[in-house]
PDB file of N, H, CA, C and O in Angstrom:
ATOM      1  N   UNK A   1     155.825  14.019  48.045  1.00  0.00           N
ATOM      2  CA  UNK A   1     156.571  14.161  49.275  1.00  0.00           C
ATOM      3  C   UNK A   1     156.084  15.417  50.002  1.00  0.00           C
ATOM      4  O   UNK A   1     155.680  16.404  49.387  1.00  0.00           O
ATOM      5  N   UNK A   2     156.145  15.334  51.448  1.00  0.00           N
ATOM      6  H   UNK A   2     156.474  14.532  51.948  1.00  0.00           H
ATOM      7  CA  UNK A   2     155.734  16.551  52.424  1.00  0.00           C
ATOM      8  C   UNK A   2     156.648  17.218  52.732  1.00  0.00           C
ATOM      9  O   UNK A   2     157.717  17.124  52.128  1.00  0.00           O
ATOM     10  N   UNK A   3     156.462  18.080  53.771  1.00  0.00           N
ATOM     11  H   UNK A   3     155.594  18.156  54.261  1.00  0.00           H
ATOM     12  CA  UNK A   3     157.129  18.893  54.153  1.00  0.00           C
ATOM     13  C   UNK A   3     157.667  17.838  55.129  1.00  0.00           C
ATOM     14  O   UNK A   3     158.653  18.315  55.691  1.00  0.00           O
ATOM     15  N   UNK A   4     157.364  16.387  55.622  1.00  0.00           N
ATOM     16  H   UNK A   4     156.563  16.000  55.166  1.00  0.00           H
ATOM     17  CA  UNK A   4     157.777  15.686  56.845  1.00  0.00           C
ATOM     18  C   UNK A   4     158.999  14.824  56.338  1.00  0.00           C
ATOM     19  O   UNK A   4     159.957  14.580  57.071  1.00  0.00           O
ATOM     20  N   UNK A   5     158.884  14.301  54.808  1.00  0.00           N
ATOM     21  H   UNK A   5     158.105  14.499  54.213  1.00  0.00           H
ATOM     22  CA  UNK A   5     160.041  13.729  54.219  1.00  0.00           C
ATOM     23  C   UNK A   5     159.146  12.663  53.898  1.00  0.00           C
ATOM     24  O   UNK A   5     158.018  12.676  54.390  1.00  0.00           O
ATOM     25  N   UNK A   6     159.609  11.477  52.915  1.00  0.00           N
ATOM     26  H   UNK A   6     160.525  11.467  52.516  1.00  0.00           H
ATOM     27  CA  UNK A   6     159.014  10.443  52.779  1.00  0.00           C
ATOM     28  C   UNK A   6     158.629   9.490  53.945  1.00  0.00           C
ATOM     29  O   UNK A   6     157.498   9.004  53.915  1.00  0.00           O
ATOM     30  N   UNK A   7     159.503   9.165  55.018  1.00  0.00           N
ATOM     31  H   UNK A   7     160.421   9.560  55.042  1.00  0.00           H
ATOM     32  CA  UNK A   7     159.274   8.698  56.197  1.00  0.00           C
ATOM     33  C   UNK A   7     158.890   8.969  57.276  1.00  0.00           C
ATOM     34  O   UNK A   7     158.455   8.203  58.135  1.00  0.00           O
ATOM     35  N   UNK A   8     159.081  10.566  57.329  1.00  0.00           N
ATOM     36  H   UNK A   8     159.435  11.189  56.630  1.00  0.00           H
ATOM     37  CA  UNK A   8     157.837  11.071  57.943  1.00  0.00           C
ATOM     38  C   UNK A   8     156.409  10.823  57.975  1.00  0.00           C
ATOM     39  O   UNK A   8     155.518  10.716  58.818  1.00  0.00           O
ATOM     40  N   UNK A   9     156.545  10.775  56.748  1.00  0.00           N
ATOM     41  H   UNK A   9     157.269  10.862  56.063  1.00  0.00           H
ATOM     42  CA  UNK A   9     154.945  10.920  55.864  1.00  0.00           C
ATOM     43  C   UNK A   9     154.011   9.384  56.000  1.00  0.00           C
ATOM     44  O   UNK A   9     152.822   9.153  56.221  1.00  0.00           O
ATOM     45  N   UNK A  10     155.147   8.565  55.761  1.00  0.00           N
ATOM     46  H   UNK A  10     156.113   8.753  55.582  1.00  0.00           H
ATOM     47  CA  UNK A  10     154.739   6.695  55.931  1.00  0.00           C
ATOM     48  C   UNK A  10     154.679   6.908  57.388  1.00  0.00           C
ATOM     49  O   UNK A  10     153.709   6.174  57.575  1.00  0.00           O
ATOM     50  N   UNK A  11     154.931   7.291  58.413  1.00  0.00           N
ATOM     51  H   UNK A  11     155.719   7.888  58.261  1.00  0.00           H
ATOM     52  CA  UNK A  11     155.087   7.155  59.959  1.00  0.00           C
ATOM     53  C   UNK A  11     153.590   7.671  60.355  1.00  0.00           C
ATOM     54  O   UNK A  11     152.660   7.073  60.897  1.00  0.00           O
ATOM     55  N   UNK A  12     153.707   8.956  59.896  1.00  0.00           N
ATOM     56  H   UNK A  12     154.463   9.441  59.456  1.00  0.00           H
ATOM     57  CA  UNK A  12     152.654   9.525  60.427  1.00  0.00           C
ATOM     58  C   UNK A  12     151.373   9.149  59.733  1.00  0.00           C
ATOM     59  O   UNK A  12     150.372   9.229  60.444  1.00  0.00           O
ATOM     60  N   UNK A  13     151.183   8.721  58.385  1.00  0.00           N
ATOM     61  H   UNK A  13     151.996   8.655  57.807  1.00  0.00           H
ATOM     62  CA  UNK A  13     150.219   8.532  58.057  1.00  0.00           C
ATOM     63  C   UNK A  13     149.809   7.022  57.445  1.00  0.00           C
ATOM     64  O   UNK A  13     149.260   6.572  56.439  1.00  0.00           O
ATOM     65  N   UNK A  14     150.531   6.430  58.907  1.00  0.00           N
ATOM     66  H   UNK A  14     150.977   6.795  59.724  1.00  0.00           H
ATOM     67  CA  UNK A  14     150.181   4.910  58.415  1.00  0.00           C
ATOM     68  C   UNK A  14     148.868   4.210  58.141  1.00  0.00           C
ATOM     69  O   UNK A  14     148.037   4.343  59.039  1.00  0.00           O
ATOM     70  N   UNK A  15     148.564   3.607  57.259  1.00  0.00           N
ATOM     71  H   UNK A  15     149.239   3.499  56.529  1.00  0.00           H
ATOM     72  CA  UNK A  15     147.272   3.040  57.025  1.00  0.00           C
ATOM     73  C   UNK A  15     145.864   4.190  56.786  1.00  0.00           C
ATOM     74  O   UNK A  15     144.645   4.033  56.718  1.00  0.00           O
ATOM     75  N   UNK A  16     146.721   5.286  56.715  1.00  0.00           N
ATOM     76  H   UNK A  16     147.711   5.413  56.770  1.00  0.00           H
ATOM     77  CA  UNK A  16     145.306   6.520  56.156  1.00  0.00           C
ATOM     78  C   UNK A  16     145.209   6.377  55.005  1.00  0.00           C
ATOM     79  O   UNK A  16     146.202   6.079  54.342  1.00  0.00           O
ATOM     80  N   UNK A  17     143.665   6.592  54.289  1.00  0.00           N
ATOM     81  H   UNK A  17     142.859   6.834  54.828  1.00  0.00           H
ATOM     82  CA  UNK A  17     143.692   6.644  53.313  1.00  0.00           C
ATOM     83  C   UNK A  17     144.452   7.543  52.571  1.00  0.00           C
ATOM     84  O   UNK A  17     144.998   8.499  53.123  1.00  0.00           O
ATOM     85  N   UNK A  18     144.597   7.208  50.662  1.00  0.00           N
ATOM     86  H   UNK A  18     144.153   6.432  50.214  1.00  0.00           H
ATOM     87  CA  UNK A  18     145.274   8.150  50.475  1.00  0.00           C
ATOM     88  C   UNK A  18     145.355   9.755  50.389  1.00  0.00           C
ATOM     89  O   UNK A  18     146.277  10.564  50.484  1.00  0.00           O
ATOM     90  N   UNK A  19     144.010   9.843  50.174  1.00  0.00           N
ATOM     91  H   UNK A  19     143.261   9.185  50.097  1.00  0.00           H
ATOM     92  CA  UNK A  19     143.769  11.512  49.635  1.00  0.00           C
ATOM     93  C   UNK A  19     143.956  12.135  51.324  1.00  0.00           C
ATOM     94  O   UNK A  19     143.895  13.360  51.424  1.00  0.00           O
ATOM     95  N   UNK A  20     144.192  11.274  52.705  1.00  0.00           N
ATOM     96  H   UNK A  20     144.242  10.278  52.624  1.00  0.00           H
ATOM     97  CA  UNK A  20     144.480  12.102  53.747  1.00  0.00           C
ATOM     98  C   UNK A  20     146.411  12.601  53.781  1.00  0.00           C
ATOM     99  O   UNK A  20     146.872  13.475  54.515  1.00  0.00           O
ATOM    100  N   UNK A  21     147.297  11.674  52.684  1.00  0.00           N
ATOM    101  H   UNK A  21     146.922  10.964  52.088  1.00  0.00           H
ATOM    102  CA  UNK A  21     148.255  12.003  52.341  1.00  0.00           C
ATOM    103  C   UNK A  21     148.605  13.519  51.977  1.00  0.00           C
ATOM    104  O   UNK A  21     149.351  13.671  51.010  1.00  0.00           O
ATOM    105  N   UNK A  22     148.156  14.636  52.633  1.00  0.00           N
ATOM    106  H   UNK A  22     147.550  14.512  53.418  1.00  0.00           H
ATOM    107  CA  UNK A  22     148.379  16.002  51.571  1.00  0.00           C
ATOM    108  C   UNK A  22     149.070  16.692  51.339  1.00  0.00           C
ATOM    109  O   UNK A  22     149.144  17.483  52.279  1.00  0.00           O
ATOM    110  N   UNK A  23     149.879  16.999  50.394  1.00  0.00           N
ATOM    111  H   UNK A  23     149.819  16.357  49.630  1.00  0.00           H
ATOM    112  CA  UNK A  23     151.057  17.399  49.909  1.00  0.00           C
ATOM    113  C   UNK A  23     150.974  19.386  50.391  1.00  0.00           C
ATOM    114  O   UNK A  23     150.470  20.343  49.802  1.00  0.00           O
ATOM    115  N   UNK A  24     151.777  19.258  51.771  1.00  0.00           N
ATOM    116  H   UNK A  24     152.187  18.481  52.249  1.00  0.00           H
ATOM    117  CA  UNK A  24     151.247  20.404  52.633  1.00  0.00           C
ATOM    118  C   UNK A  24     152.018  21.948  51.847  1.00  0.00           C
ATOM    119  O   UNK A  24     151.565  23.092  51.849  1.00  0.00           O
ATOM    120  N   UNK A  25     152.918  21.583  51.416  1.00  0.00           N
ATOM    121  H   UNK A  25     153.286  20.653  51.415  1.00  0.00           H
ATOM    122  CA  UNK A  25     153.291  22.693  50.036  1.00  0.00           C
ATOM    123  C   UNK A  25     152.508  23.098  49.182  1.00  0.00           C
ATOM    124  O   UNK A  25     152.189  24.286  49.134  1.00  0.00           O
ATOM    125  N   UNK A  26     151.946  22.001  48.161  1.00  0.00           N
ATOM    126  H   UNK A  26     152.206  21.036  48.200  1.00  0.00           H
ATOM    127  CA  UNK A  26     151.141  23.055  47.484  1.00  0.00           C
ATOM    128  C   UNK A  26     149.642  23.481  48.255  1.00  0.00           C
ATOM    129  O   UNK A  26     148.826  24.137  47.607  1.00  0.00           O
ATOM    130  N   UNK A  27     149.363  23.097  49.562  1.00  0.00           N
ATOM    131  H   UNK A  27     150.025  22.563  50.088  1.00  0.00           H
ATOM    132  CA  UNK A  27     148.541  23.821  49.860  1.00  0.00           C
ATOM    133  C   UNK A  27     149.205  24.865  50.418  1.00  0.00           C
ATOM    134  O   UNK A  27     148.236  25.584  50.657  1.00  0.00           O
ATOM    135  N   UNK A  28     150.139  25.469  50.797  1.00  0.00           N
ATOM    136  H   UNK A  28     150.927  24.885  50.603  1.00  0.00           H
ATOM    137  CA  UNK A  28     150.864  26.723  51.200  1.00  0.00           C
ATOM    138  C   UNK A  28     151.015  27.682  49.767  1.00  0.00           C
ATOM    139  O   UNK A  28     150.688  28.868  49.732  1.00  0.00           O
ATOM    140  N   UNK A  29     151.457  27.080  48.846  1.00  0.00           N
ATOM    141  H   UNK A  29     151.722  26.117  48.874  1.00  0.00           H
ATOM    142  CA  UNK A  29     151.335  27.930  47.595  1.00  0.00           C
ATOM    143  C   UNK A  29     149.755  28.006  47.033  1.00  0.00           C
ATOM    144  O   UNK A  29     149.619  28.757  46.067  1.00  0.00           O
ATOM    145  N   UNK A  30     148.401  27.250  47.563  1.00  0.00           N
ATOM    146  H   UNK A  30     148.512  26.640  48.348  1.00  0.00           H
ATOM    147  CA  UNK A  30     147.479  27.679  47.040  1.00  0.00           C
ATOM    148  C   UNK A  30     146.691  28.964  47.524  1.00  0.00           C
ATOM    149  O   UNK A  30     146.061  29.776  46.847  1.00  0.00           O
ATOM    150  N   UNK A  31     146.955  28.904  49.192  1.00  0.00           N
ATOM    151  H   UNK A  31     147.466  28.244  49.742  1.00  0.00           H
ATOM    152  CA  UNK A  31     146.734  29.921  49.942  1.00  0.00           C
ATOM    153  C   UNK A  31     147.323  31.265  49.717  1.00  0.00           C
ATOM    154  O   UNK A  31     146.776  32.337  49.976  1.00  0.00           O
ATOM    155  N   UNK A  32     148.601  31.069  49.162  1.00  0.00           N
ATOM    156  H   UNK A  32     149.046  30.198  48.952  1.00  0.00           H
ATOM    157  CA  UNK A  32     149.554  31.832  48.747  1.00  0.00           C
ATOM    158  C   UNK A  32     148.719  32.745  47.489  1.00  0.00           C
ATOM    159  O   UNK A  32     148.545  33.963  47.437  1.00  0.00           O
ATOM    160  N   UNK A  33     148.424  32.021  46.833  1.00  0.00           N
ATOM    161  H   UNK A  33     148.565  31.032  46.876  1.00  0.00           H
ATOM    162  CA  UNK A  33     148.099  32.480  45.356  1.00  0.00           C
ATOM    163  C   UNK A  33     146.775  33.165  45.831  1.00  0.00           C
ATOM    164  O   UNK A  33     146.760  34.354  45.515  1.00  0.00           O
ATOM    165  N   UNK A  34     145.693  32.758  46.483  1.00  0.00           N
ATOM    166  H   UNK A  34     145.705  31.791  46.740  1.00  0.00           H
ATOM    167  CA  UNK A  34     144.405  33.548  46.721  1.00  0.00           C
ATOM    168  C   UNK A  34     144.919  34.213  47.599  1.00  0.00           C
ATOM    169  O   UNK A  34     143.948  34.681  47.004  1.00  0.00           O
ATOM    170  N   UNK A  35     145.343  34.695  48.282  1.00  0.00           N
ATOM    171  H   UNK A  35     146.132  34.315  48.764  1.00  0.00           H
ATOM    172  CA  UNK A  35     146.126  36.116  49.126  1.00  0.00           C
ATOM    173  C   UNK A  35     146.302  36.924  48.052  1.00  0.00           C
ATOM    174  O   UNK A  35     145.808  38.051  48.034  1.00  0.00           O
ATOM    175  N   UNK A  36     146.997  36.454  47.076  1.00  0.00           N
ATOM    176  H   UNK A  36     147.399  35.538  47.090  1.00  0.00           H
ATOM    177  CA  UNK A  36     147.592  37.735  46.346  1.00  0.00           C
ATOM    178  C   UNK A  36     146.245  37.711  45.570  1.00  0.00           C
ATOM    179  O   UNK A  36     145.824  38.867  45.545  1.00  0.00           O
ATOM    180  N   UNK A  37     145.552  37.020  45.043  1.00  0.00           N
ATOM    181  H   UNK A  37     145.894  36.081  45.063  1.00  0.00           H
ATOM    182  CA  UNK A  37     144.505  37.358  44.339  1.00  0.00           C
ATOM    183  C   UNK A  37     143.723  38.448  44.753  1.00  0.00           C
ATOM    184  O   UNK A  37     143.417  39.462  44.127  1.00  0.00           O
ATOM    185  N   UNK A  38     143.326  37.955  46.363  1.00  0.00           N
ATOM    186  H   UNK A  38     143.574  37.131  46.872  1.00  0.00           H
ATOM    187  CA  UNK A  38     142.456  38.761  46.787  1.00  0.00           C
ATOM    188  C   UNK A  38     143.416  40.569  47.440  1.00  0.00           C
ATOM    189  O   UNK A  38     142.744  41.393  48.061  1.00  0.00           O
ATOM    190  N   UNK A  39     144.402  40.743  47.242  1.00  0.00           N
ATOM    191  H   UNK A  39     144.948  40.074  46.738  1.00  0.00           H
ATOM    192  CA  UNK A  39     145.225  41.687  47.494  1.00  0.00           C
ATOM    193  C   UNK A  39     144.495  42.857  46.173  1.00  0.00           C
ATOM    194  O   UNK A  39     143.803  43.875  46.179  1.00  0.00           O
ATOM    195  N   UNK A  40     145.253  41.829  44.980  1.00  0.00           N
ATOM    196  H   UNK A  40     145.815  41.002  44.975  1.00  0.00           H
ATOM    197  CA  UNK A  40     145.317  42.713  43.687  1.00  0.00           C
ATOM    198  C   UNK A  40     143.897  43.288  43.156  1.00  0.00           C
ATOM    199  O   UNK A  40     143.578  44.278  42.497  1.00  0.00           O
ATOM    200  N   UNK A  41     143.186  42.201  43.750  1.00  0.00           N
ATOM    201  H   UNK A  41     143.445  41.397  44.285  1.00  0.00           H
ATOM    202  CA  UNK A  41     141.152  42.669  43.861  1.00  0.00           C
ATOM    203  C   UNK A  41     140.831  43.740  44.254  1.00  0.00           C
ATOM    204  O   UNK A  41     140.253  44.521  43.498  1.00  0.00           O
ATOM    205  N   UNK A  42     141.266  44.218  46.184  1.00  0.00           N
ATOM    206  H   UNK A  42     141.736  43.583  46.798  1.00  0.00           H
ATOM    207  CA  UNK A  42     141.272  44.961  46.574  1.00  0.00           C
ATOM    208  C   UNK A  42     141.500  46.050  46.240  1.00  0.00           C
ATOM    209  O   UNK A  42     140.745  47.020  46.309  1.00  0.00           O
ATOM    210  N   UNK A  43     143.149  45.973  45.626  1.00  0.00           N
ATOM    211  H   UNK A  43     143.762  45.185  45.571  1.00  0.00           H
ATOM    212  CA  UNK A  43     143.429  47.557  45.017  1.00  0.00           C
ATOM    213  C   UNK A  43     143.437  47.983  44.061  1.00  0.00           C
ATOM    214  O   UNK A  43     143.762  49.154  43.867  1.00  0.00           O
ATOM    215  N   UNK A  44     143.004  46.998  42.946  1.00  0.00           N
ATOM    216  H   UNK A  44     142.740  46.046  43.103  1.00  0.00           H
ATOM    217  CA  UNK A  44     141.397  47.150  42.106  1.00  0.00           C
ATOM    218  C   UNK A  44     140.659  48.189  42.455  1.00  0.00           C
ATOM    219  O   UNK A  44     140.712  49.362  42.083  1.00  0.00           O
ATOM    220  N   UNK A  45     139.815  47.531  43.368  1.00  0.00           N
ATOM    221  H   UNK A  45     139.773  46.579  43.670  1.00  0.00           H
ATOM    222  CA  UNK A  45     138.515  48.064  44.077  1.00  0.00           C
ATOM    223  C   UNK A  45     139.267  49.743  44.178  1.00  0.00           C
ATOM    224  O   UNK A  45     138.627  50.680  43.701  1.00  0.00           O
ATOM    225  N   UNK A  46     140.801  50.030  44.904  1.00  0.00           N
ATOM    226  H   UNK A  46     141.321  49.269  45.292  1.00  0.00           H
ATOM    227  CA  UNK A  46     140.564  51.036  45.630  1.00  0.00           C
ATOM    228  C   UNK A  46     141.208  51.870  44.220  1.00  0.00           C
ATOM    229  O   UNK A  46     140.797  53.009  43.999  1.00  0.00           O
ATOM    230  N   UNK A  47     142.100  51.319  43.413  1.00  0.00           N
ATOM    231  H   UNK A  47     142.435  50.394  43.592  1.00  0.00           H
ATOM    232  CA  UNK A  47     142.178  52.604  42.189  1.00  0.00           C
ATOM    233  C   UNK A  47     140.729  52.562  41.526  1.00  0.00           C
ATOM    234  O   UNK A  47     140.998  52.949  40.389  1.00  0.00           O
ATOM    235  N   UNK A  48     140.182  52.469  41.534  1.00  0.00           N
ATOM    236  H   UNK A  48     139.963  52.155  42.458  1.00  0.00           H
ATOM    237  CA  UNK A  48     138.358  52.463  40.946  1.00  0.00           C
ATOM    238  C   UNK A  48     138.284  53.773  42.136  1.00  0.00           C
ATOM    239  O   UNK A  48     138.624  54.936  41.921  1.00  0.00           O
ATOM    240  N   UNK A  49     137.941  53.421  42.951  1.00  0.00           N
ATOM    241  H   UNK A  49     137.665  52.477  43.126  1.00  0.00           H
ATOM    242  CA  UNK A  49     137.187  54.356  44.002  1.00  0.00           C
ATOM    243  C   UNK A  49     137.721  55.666  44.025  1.00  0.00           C
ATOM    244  O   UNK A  49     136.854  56.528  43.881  1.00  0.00           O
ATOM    245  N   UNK A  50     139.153  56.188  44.194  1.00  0.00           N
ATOM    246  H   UNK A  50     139.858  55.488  44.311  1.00  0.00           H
ATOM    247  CA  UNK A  50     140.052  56.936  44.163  1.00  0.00           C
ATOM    248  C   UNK A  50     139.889  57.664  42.795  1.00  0.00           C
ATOM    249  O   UNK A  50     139.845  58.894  42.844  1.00  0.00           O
ATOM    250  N   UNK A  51     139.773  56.913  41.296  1.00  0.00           N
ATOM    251  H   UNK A  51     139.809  55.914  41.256  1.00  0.00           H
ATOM    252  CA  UNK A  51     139.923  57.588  40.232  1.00  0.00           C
ATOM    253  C   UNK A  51     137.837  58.410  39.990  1.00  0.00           C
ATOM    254  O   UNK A  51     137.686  59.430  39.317  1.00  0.00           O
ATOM    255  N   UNK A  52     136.904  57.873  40.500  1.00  0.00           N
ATOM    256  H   UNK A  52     137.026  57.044  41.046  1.00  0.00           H
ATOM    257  CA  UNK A  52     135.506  58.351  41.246  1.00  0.00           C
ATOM    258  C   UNK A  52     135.873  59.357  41.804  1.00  0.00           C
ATOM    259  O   UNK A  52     135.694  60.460  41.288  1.00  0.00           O
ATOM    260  N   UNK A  53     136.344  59.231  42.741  1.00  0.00           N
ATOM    261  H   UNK A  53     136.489  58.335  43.161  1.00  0.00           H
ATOM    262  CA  UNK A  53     136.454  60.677  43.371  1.00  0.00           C
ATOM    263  C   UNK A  53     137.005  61.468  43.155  1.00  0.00           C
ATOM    264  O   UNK A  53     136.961  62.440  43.909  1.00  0.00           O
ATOM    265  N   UNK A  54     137.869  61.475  41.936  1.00  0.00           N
ATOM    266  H   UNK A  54     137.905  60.685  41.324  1.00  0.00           H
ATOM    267  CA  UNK A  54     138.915  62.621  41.228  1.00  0.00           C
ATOM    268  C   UNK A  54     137.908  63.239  39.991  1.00  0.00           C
ATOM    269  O   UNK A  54     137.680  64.427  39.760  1.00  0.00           O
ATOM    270  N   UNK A  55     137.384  62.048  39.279  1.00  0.00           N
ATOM    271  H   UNK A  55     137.568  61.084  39.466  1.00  0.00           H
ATOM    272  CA  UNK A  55     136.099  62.715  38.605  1.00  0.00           C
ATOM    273  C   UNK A  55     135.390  63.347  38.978  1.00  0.00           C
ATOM    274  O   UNK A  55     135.335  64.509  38.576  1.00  0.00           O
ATOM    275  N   UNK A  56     134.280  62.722  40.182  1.00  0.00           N
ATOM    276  H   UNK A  56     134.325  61.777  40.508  1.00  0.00           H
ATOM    277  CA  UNK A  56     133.607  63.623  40.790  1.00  0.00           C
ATOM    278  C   UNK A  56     133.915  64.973  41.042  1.00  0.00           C
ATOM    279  O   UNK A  56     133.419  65.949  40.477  1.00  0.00           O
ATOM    280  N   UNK A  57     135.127  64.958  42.301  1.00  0.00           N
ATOM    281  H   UNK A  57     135.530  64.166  42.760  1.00  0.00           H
ATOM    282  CA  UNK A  57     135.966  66.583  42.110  1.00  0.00           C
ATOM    283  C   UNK A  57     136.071  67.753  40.817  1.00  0.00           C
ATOM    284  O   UNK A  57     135.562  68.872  40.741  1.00  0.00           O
ATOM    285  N   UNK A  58     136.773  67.153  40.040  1.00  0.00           N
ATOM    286  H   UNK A  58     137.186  66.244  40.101  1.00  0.00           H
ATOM    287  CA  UNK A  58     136.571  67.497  38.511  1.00  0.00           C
ATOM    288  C   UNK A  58     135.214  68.056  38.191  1.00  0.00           C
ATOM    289  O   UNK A  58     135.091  69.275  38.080  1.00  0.00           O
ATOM    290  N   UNK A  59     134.234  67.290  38.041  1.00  0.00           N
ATOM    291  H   UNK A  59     134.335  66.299  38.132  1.00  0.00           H
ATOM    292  CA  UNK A  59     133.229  67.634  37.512  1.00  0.00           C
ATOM    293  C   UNK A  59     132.498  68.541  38.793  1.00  0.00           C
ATOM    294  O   UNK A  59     132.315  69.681  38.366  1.00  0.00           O
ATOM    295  N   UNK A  60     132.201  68.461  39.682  1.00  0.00           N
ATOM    296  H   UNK A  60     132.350  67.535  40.029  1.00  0.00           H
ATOM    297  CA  UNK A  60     132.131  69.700  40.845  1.00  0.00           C
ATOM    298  C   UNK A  60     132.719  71.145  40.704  1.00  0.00           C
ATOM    299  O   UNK A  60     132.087  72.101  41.154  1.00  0.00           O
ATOM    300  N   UNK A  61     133.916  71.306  40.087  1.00  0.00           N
ATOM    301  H   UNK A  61     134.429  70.530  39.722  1.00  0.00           H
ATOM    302  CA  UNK A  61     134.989  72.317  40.394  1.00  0.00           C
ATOM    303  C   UNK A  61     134.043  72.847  38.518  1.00  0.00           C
ATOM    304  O   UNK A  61     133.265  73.798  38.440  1.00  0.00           O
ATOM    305  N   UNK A  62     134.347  72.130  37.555  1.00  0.00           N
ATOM    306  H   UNK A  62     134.979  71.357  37.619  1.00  0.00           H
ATOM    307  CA  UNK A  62     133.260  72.273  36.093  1.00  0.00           C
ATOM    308  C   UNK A  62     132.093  72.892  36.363  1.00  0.00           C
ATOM    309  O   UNK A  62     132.110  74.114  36.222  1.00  0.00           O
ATOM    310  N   UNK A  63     131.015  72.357  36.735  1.00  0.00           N
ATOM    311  H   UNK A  63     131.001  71.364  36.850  1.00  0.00           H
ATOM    312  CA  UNK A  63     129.857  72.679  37.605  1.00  0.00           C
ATOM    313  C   UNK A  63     130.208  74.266  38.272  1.00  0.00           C
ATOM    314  O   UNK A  63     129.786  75.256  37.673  1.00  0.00           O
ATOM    315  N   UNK A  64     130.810  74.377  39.233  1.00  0.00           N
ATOM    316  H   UNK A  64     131.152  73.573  39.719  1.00  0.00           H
ATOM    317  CA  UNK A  64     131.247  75.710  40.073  1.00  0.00           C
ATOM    318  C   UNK A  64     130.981  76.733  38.967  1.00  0.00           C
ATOM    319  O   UNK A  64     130.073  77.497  38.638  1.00  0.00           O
ATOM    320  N   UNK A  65     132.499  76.303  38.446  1.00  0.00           N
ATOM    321  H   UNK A  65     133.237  75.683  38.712  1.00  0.00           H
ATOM    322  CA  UNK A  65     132.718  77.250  37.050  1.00  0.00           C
ATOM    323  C   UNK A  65     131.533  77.701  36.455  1.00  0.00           C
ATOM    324  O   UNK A  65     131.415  78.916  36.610  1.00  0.00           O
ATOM    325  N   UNK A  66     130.678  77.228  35.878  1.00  0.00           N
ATOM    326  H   UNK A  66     130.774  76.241  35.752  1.00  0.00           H
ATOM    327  CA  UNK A  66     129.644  77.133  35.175  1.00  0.00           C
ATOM    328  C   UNK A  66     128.758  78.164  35.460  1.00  0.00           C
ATOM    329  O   UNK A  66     128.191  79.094  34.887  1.00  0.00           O
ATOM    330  N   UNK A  67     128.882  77.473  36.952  1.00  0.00           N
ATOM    331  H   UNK A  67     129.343  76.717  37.418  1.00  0.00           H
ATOM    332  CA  UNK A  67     127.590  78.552  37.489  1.00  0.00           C
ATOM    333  C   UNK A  67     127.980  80.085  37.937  1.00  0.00           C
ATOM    334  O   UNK A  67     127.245  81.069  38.019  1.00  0.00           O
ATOM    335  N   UNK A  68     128.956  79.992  38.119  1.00  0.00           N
ATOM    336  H   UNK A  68     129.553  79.193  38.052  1.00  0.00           H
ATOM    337  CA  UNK A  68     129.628  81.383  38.359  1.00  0.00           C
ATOM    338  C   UNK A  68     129.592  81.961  37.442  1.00  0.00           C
ATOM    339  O   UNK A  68     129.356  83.150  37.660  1.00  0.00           O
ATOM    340  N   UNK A  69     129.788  81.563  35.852  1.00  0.00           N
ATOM    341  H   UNK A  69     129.980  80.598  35.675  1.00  0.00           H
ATOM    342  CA  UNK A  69     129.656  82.495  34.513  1.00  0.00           C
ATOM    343  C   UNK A  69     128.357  83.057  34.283  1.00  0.00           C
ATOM    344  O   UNK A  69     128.138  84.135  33.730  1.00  0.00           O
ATOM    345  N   UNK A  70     127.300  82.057  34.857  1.00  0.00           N
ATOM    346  H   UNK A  70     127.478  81.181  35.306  1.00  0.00           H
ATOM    347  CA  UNK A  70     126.196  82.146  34.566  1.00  0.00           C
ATOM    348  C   UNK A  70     125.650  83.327  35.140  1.00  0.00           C
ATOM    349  O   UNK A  70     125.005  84.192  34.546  1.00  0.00           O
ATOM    350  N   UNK A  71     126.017  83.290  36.565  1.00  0.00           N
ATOM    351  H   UNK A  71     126.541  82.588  37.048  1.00  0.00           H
ATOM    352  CA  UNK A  71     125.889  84.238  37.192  1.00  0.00           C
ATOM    353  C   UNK A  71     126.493  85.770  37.059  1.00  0.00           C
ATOM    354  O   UNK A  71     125.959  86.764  37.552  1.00  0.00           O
ATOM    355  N   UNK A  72     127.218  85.762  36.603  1.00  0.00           N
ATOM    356  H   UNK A  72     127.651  84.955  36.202  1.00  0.00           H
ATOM    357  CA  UNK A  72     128.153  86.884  36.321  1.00  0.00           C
ATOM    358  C   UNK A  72     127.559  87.527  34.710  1.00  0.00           C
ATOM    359  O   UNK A  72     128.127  88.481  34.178  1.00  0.00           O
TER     360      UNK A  72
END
């Protein structure tokens, strides 16, 4: 059944084949689901990038140190 009702669905899609029948819900929940997929990917991507640049920092500020003893 659609989002149109069963008689909706016979009205509007008289004599179409079947696979043009498409059950317009779960394509709203499939779209649904790769949104969030591609969300949780993203901020993936951005705690990766963020926790890089805290290392980097880190190891810069290490480095500093270093060379300042050296120097001294």
């Amino acid at each position: 059944m659609t989002l149109l009702g069963a008689k909706g669905q016979e009205l509007l899609f008289e004599g179409a084949p079947p696979f043009l029948t498409i059950n317009f819900a779960v394509i709203a929940g499939g779209v649904l689901i790769i949104l969030i997929a591609l969300l949780l990917i993203a901020r993936a991507f951005g705690v990766a990038a963020r926790r890089r640049r805290e290392v980097a920092e880190e190891l810069a500020a290490i480095r500093a140190e270093e060379e300042a003893a050296a120097l001294a």
